[in-house]
One Martini backbone bead per residue (centre of mass of N, CA, C, O) as a GRO file, in nm:
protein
  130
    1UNK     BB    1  -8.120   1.930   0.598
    2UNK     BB    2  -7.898   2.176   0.567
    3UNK     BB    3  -7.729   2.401   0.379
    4UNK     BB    4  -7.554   2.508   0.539
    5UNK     BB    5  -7.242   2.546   0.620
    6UNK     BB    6  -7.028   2.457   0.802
    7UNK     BB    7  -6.836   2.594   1.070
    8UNK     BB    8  -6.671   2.327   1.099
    9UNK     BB    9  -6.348   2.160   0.973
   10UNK     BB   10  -6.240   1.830   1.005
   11UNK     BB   11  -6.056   1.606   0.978
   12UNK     BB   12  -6.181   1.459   1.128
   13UNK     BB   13  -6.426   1.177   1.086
   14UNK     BB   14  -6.686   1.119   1.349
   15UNK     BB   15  -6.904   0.938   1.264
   16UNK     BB   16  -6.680   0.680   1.151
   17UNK     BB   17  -6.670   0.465   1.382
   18UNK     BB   18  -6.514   0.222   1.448
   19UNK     BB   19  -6.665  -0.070   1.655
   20UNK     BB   20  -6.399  -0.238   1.693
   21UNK     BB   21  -6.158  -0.361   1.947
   22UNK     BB   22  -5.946  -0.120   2.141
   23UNK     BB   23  -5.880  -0.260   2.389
   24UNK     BB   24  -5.652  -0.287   2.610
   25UNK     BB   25  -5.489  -0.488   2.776
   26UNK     BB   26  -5.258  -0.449   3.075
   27UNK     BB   27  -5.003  -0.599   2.969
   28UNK     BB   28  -4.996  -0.444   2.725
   29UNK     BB   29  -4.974  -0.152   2.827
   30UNK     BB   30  -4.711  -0.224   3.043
   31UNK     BB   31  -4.537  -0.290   2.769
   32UNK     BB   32  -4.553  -0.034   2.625
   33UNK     BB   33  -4.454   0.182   2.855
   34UNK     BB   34  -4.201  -0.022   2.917
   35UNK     BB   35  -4.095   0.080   2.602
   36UNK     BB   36  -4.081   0.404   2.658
   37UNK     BB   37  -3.931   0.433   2.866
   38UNK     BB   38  -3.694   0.263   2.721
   39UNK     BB   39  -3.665   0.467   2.533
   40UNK     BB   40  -3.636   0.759   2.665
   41UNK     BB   41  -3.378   0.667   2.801
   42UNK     BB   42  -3.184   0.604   2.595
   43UNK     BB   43  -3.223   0.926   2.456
   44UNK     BB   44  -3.133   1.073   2.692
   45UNK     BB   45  -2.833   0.944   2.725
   46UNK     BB   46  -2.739   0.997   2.459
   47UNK     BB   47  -2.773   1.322   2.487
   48UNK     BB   48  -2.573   1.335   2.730
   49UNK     BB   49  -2.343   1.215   2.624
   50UNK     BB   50  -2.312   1.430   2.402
   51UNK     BB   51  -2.290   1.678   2.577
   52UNK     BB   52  -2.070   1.586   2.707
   53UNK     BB   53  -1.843   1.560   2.517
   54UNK     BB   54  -1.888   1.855   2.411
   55UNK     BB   55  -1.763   1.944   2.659
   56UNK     BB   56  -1.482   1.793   2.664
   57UNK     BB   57  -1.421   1.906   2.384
   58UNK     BB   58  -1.395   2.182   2.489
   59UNK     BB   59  -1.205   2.169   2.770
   60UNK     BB   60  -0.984   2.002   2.535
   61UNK     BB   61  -0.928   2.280   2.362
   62UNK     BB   62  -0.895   2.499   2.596
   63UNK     BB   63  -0.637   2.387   2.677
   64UNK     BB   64  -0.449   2.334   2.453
   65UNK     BB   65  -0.417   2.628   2.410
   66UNK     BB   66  -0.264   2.714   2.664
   67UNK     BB   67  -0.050   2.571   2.636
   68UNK     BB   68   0.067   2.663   2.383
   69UNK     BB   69   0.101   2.929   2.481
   70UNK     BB   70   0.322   2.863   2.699
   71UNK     BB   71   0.488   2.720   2.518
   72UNK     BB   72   0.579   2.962   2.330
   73UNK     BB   73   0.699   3.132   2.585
   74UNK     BB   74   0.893   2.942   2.690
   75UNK     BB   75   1.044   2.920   2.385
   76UNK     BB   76   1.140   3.219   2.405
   77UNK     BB   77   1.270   3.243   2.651
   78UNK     BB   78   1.486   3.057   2.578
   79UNK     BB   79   1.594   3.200   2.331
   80UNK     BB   80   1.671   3.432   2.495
   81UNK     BB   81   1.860   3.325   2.694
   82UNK     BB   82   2.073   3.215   2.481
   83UNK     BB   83   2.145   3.472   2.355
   84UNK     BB   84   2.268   3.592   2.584
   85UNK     BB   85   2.493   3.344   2.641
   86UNK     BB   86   2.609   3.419   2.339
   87UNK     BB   87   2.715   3.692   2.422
   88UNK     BB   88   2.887   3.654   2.664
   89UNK     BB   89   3.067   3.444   2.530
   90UNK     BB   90   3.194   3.652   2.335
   91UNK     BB   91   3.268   3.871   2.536
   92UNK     BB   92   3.465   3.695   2.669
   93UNK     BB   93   3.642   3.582   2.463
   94UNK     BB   94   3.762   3.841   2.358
   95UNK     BB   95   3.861   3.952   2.649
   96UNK     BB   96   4.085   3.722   2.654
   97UNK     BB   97   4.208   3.783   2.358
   98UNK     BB   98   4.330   4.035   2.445
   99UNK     BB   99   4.486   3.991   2.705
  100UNK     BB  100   4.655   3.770   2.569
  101UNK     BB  101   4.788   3.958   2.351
  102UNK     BB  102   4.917   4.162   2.478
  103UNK     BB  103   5.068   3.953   2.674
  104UNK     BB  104   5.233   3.827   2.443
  105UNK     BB  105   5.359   4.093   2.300
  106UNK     BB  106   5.513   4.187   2.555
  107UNK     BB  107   5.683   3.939   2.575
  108UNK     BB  108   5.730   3.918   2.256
  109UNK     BB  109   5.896   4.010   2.024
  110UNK     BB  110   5.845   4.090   1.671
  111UNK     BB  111   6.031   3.879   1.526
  112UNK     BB  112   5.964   3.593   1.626
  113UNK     BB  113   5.617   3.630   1.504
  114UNK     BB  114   5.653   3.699   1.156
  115UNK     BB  115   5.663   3.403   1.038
  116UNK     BB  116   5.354   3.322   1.072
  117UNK     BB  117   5.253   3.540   0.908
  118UNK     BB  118   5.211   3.653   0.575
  119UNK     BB  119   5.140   3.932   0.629
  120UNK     BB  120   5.420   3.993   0.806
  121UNK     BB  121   5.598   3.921   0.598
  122UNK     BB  122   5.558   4.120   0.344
  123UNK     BB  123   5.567   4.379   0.542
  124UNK     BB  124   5.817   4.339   0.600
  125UNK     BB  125   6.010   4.330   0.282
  126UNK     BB  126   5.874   4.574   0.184
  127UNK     BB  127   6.039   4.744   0.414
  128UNK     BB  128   6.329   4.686   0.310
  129UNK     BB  129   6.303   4.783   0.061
  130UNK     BB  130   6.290   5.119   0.111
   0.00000   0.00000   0.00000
């Protein structure tokens, strides 16, 4: 034996091989194949049903996204509408209620309705005073 450091050197030691049978039979490797690849294919499974999950659980967050905004504008819009109608209508009342003033003002004399109003008793009173 040579004292010279060996050139190489491996974690397995090739020397020390058991002689002892390590050959398996067909059924068994068969069976050992046949356990692999139903390994195999149960996680390819599982990582499929994973990934599309996280597909569809990212384009139902995409939708409801969308809804959301959509939801948002039509619910604005209605506000403005609303808003409109509510304008619209106090201007309409408005207006009915000076025409509608007028035509009684002019229909009925002054002293008629002085009565009905208590500031207008008063400054009716406080006008005799004078």
């Amino acid at each position: 034996m040579s004292t010279a450091p060996a050139r190489f050197t491996f974690d397995l030691d090739l020397r020390d091989v058991p002689q002892h049978g390590t050959l398996i039979d067909d059924a068994t490797r068969n069976a050992m194949l046949a356990q692999a690849r139903a390994d195999g294919y149960a996680e390819g499974f599982a990582a499929g049903e994973r990934s599309a999950m996280s597909a569809s659980a990212a384009a139902l967050a995409t939708a409801a996204s969308i809804l959301a905004d959509r939801s948002r504008d039509l619910l604005g819009g209605l506000d403005l509408a609303r808003h409109a109608a509510e304008a619209e209508a106090v201007n309409l009342a408005a207006s009915i209620a000076k025409k509608l003033a007028s035509a009684l003002i002019a229909d009925q004399p002054a002293s008629d309705y002085r009565g009905y109003s208590p500031i207008a008793s008063r400054r009716s009173r406080a006008c005799r005073t004078w």
